[in-house]
C-alpha positions as CSV (number, residue, x, y, z in Angstrom):
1,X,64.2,-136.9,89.0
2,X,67.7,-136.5,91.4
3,X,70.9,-134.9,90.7
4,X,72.5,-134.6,87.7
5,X,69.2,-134.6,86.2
6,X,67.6,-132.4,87.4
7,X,69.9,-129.5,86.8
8,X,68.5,-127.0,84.2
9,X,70.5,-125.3,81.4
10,X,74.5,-124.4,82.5
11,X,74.9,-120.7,82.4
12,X,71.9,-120.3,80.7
13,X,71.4,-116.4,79.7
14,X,68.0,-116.7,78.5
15,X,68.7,-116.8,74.7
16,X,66.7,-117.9,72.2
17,X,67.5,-121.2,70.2
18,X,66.6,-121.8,66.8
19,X,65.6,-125.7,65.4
20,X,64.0,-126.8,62.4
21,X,63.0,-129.9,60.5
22,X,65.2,-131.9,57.8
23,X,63.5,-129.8,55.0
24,X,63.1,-126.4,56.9
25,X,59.2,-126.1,56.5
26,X,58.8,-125.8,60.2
27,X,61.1,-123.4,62.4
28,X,60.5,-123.1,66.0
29,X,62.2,-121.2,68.7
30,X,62.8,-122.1,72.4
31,X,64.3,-120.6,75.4
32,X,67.9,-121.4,76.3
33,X,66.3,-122.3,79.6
34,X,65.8,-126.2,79.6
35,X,64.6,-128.0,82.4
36,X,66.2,-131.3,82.1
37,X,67.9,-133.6,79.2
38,X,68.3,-137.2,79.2
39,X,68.5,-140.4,76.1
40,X,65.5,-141.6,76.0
41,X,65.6,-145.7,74.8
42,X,61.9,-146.3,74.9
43,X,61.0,-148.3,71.8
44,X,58.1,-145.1,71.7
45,X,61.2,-143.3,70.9
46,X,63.6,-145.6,69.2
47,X,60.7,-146.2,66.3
48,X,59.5,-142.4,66.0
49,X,63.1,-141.1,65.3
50,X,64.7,-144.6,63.6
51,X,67.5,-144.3,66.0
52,X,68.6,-146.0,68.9
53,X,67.1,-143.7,71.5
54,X,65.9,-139.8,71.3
55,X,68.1,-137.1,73.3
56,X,65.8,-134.4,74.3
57,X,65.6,-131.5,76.8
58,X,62.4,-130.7,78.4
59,X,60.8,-127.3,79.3
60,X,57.6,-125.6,80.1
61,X,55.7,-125.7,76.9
62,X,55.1,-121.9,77.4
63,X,58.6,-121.2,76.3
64,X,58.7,-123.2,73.0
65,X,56.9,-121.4,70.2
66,X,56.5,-123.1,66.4
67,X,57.0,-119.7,64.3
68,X,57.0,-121.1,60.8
69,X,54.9,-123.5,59.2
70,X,52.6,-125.0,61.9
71,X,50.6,-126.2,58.6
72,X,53.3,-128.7,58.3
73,X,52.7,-130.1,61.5
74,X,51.2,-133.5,61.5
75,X,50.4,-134.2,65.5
76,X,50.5,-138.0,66.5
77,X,48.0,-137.9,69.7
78,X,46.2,-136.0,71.8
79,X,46.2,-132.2,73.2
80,X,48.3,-133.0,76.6
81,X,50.1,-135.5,74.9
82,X,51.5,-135.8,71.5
83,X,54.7,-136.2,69.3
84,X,54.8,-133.3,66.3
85,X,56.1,-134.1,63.0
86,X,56.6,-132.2,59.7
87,X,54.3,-133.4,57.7
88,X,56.4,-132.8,54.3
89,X,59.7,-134.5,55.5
90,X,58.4,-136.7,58.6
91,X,61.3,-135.2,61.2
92,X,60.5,-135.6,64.7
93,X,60.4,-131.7,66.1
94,X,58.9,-132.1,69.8
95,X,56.7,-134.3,72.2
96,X,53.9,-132.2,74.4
97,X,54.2,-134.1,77.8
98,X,53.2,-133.9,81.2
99,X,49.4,-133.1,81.0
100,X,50.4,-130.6,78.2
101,X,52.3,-128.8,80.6
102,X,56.1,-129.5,79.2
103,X,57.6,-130.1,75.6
104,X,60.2,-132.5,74.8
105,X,62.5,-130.9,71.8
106,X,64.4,-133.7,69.9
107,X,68.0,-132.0,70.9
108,X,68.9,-133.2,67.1
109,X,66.3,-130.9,65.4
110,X,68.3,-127.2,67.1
111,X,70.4,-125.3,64.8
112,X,71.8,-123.2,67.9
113,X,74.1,-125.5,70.7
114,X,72.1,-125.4,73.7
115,X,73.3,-124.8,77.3
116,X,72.0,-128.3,78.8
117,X,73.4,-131.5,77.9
118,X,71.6,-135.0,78.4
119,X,72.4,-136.2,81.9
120,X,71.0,-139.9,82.1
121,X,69.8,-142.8,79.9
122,X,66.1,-143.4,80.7
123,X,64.2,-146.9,79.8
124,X,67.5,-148.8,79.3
125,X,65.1,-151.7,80.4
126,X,63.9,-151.6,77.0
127,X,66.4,-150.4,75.1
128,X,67.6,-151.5,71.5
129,X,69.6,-155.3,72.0
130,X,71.9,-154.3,69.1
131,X,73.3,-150.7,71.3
132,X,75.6,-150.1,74.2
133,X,75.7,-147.3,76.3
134,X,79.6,-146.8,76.3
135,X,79.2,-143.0,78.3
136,X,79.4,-142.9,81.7
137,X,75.9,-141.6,82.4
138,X,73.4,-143.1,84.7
139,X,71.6,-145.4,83.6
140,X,67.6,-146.0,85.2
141,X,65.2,-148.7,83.6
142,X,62.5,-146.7,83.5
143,X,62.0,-142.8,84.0
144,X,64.3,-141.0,86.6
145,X,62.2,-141.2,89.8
146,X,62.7,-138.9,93.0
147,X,64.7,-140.8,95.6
């Protein structure tokens, strides 16, 4: 990744944000301390959340925490790598990425308005034919590489 997307949480002061599912049986918390954000328009993406792409913000998986209803969960891969659902109302919460080593929150699962805002639109080679990206964002066909 290089600039603008790169750049972690804006005046982040460390607080703790609050998301949930469309039906509230799973709560988690996470760490007002993202990472990065971008749109992701990968049709991975675009079919798990029905939408034209996914905003999420990334962070070290250490500082998300799932404090109620984990029983809900229904997990869509592996260990290192896998998309979390509730398993009562289907909402996408999170993706484990990485090696296992970040989590993607779905930015439109948080209650609380987080610090960092998506900076880029990532795998606009494959994104829906029906949407255009009107923002003025960058736009990279694939994932943001280092340049």
């Amino acid at each position: 990744m290089r600039g603008a997307a790169v750049t972690g949480s804006k005046n982040s002061n460390a607080r703790i944000l609050n998301g949930e599912c469309f039906c509230r049986a799973v709560r988690y918390t996470v760490v007002d301390a993202f990472a990065y954000a971008a749109n992701c328009h990968c049709s991975n993406c675009r079919r798990a959340t029905g939408s034209a792409f996914k905003p999420f913000a990334g962070i070290a998986r250490d500082k998300f925490r799932v404090v109620e209803g984990g029983d809900n969960l229904m997990i869509y891969g592996e260990e290192a790598g896998h998309d979390a659902h509730c398993r009562r109302c289907g909402s996408l919460l999170y993706s484990v990425v990485r090696e296992g080593a970040f989590v993607h929150v779905a930015m439109g699962t948080l209650v609380d308005d987080p610090s960092i805002r998506p900076a880029a639109h990532i795998f606009v080679g494959s994104k829906a034919p029906w949407f255009e990206i009107t923002d003025g964002l960058p736009q990279y066909e694939g994932h943001i590489v280092a340049g």
